[in-house]
C-alpha atoms as a printed R data frame, in Angstrom:
    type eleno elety resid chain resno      x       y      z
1   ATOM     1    CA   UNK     A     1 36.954 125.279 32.249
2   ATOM     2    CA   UNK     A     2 40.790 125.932 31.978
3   ATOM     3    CA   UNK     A     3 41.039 124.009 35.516
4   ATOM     4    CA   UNK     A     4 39.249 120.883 33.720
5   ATOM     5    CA   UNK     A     5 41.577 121.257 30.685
6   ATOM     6    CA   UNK     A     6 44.681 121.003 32.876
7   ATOM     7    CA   UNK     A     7 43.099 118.753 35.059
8   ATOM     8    CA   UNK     A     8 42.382 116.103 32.665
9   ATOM     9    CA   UNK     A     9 46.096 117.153 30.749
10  ATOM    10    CA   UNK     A    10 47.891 116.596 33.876
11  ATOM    11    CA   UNK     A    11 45.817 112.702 34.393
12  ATOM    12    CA   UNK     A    12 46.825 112.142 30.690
13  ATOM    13    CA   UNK     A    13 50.151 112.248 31.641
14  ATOM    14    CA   UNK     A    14 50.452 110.170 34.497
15  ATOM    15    CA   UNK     A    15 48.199 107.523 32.564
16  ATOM    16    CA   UNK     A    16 50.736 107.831 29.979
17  ATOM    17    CA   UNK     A    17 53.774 107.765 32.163
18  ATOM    18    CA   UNK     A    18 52.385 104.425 34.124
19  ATOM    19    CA   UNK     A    19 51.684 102.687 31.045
20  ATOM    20    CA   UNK     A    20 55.412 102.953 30.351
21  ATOM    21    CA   UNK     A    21 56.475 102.184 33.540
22  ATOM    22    CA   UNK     A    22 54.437  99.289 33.527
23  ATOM    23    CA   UNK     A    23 55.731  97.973 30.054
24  ATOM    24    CA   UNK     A    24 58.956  98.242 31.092
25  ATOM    25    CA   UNK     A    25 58.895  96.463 34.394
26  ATOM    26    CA   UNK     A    26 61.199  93.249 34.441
27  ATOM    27    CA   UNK     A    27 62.946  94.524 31.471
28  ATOM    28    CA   UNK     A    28 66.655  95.419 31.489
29  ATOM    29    CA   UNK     A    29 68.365  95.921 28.018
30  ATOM    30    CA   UNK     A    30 65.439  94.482 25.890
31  ATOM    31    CA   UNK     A    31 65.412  91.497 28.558
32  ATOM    32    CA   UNK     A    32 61.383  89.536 28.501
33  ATOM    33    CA   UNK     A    33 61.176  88.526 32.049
34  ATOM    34    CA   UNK     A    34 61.051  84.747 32.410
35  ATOM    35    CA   UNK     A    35 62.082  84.326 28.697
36  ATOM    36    CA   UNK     A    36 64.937  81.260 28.343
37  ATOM    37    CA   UNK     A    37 66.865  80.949 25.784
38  ATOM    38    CA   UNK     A    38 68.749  77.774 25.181
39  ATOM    39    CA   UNK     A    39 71.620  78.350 22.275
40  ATOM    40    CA   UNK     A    40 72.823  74.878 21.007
41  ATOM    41    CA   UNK     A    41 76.009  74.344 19.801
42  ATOM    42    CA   UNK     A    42 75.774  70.673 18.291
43  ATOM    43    CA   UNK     A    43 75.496  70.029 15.079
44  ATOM    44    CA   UNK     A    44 73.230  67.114 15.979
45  ATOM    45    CA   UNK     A    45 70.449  69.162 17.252
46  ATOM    46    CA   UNK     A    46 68.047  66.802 18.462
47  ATOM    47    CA   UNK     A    47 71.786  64.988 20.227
48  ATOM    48    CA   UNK     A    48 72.839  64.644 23.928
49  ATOM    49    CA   UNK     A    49 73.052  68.005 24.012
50  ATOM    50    CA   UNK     A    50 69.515  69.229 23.317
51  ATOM    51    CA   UNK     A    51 68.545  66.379 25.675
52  ATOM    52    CA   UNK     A    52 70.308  67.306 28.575
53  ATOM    53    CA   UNK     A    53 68.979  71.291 27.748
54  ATOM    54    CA   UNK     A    54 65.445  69.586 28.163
55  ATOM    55    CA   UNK     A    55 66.285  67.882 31.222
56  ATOM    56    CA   UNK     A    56 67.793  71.221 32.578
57  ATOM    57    CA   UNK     A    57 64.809  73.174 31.672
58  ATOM    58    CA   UNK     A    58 62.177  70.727 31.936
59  ATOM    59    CA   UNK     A    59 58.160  71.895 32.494
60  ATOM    60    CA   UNK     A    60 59.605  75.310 31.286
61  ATOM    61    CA   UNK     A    61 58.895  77.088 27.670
62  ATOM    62    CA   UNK     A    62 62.562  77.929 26.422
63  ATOM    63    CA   UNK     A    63 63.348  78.802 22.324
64  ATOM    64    CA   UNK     A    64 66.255  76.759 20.780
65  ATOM    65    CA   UNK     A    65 68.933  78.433 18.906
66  ATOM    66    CA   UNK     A    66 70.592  76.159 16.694
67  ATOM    67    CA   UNK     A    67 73.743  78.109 15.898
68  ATOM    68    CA   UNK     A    68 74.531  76.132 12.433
69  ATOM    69    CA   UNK     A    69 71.576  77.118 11.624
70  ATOM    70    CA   UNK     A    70 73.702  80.665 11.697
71  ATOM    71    CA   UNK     A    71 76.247  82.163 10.483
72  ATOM    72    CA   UNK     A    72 79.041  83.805 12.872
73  ATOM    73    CA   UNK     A    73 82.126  85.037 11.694
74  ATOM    74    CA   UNK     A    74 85.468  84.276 13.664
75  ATOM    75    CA   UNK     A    75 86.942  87.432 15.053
76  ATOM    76    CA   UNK     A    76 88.473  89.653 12.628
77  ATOM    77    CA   UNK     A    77 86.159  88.265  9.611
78  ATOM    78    CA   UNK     A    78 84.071  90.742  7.936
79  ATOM    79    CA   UNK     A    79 82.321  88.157  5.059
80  ATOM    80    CA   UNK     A    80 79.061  89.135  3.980
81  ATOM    81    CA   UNK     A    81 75.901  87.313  5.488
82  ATOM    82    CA   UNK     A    82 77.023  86.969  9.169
83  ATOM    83    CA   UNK     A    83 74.068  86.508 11.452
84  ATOM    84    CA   UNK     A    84 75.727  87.601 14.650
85  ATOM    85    CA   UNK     A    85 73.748  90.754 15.624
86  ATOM    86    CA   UNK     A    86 70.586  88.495 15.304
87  ATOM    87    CA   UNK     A    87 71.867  85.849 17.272
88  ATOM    88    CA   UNK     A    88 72.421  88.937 19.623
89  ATOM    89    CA   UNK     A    89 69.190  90.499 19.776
90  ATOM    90    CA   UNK     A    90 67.472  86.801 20.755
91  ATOM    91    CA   UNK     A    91 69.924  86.521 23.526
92  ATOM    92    CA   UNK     A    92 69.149  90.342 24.479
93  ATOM    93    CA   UNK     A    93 65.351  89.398 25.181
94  ATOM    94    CA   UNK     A    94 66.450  86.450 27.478
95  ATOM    95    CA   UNK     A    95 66.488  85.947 31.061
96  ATOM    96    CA   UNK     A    96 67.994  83.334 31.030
97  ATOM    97    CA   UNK     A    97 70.804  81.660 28.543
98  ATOM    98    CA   UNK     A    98 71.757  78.013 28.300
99  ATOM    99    CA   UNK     A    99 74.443  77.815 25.981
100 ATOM   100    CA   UNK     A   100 75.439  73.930 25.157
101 ATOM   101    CA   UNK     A   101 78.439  72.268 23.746
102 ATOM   102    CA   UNK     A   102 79.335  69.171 23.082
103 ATOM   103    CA   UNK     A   103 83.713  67.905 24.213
104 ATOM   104    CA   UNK     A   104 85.236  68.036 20.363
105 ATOM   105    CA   UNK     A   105 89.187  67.904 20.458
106 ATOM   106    CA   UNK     A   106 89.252  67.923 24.355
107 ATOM   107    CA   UNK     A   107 87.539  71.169 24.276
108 ATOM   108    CA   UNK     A   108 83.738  73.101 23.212
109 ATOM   109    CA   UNK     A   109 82.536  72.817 20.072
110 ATOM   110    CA   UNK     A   110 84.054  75.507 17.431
111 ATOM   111    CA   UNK     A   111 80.451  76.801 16.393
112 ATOM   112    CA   UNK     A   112 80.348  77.967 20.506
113 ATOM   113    CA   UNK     A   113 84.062  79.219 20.744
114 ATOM   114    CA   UNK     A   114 83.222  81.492 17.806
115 ATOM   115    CA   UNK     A   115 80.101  83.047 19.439
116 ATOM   116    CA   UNK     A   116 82.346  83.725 22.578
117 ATOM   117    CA   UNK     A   117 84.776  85.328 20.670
118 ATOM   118    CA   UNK     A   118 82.509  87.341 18.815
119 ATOM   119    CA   UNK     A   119 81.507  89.228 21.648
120 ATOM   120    CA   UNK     A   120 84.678  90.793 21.978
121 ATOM   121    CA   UNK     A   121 84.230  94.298 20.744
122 ATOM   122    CA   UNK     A   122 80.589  94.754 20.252
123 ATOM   123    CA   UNK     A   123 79.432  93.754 23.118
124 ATOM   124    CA   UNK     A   124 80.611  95.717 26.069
125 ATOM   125    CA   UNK     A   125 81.718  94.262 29.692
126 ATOM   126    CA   UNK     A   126 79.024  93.743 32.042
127 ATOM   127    CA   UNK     A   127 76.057  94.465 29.068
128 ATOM   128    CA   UNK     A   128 73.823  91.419 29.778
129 ATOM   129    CA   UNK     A   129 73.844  91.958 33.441
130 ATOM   130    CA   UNK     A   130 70.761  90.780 35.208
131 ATOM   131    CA   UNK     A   131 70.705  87.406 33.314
132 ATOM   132    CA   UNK     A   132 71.410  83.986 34.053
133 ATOM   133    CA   UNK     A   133 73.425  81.584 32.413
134 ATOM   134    CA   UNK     A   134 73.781  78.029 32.682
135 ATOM   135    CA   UNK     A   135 76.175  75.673 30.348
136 ATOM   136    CA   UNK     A   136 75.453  72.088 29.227
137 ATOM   137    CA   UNK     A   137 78.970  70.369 28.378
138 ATOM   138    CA   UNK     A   138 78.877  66.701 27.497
139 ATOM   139    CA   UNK     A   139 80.494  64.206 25.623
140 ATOM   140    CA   UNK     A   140 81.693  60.527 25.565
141 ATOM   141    CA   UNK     A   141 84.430  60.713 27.756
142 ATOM   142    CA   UNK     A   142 85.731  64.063 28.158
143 ATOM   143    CA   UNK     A   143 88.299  64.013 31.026
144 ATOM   144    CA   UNK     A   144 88.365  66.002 33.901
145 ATOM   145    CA   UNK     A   145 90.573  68.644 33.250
146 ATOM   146    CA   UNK     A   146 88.396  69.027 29.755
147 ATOM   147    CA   UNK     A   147 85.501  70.050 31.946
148 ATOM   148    CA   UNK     A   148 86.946  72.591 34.269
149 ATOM   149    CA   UNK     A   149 88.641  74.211 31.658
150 ATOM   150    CA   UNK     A   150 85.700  74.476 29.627
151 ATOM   151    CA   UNK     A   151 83.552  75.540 32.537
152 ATOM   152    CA   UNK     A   152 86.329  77.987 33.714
153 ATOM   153    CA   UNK     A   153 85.968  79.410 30.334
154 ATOM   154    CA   UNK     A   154 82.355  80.155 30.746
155 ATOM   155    CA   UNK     A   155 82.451  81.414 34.439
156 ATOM   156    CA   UNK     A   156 84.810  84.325 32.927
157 ATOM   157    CA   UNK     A   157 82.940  84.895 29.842
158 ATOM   158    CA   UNK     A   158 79.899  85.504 32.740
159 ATOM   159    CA   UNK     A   159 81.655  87.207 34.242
160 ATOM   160    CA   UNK     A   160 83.147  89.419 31.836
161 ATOM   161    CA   UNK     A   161 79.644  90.150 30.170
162 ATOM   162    CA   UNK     A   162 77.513  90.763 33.519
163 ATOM   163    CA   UNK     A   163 75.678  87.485 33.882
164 ATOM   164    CA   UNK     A   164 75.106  85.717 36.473
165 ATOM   165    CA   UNK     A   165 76.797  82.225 36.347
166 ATOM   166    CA   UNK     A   166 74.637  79.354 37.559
167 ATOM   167    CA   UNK     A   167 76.327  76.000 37.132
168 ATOM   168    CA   UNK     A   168 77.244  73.550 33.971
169 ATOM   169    CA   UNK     A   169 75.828  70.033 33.857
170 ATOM   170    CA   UNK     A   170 77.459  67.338 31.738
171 ATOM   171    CA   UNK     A   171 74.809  64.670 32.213
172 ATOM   172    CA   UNK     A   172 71.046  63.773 33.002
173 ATOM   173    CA   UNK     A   173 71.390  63.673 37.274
174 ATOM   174    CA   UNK     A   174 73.359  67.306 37.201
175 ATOM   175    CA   UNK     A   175 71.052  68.699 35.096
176 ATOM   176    CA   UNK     A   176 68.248  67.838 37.003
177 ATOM   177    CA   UNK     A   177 69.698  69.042 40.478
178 ATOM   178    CA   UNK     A   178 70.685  72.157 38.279
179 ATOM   179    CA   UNK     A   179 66.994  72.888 37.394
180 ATOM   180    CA   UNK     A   180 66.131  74.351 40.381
181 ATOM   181    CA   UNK     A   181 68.558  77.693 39.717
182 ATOM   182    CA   UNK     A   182 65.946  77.676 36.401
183 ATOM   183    CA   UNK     A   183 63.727  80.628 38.026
C-alpha cells in the first residue's frame, strides 16, 4: 500500500513537471511562439505605413500597435499616465516585432524615437533575445543617407536589446522579398 502511495506520488510529479515543460516550450521571456507584433509609428494608421506592414506580413495573423494610441514619456519624464510598461509587455509576448516609421524631418517619426529611447534603463541589453525584428521606413522622398541612418539606428538598437535584425523595407517590392524572413 505505501509502494502504491509513492508510486502514484512519484507519477504525479512527473505529470506535473511535463505539463510545465510543455507550457513553456517556445517561450523565452513571456515570448508566444509565432506571435507578430507590428508597432506602428504613423499617425495615419491605416497610411503607407500600415500598408507596407501588411505587405510584409501578408497571409500571417500579426496585432497592430498604434503607438498614439499610447502614451510614452521621453527619457527623463516621469508624468503620470505613461503607457510604456504596457507597450512593453505586448512586445514581450512577440516573436516577432515590426516596428514602422514613416521619414519626418529627414529622420523616424518622434512617436518611434521616443519608444527607442525609452528602453534605455528598464530594459536591459540583450533582454528580448530570441526575437526578430524587421523595420518598415517609408516616405515621399526620403534620400539615401535618410535611410541608412535610420536603418543603422535600428540594426544597433537590435543589437543592443538581443534581437535578431532581419531587414527594413521602404516600399511594396522590398517588403514582399522581405516576407520570407517572416517565420
Amino acid at each position: 500500500m505505501k509502494k502504491n502511495l509513492i508510486v502514484t506520488f512519484l507519477l504525479l510529479v512527473v505529470i506535473a513537471f511535463s505539463a510545465l515543460a510543455t507550457s513553456h516550450k517556445g517561450k523565452e521571456n513571456n515570448m508566444e511562439t509565432n506571435k507578430i507584433l507590428f508597432i506602428n509609428g504613423s499617425p495615419n494608421v491605416n497610411g503607407n505605413t500600415a500598408a507596407l506592414a501588411k505587405e510584409l506580413l501578408r497571409g500571417k495573423d500579426f496585432e497592430t500597435l498604434n503607438l498614439t494610441d499610447y502614451r510614452i514619456n521621453v527619457y527623463g519624464q516621469t508624468l503620470d499616465g505613461e503607457q510604456f510598461d504596457e507597450v512593453m509587455s505586448k512586445l514581450k509576448e512577440a516573436q516577432i516585432v515590426v516596428i514602422g516609421s514613416q521619414v519626418y524631418w529627414h529622420n523616424m517619426a518622434g512617436s518611434v524615437r521616443t519608444l527607442l529611447d525609452r528602453f534605455y534603463g528598464p530594459v536591459q541589453q540583450g533582454e528580448l533575445k530570441g526575437r526578430k525584428l524587421f523595420f518598415i521606413y517609408q516616405g515621399a522622398a526620403p534620400e539615401e543617407w535618410m535611410l541608412k541612418d535610420g536603418e543603422y539606428t535600428m540594426k544597433r538598437f537590435a543589437s543592443l536589446y538581443g534581437f535578431s535584425y532581419e531587414g527594413m523595407a521602404t516600399n511594396r517590392k522590398e517588403a514582399r522579398a522581405l516576407s520570407g524572413k517572416v517565420r
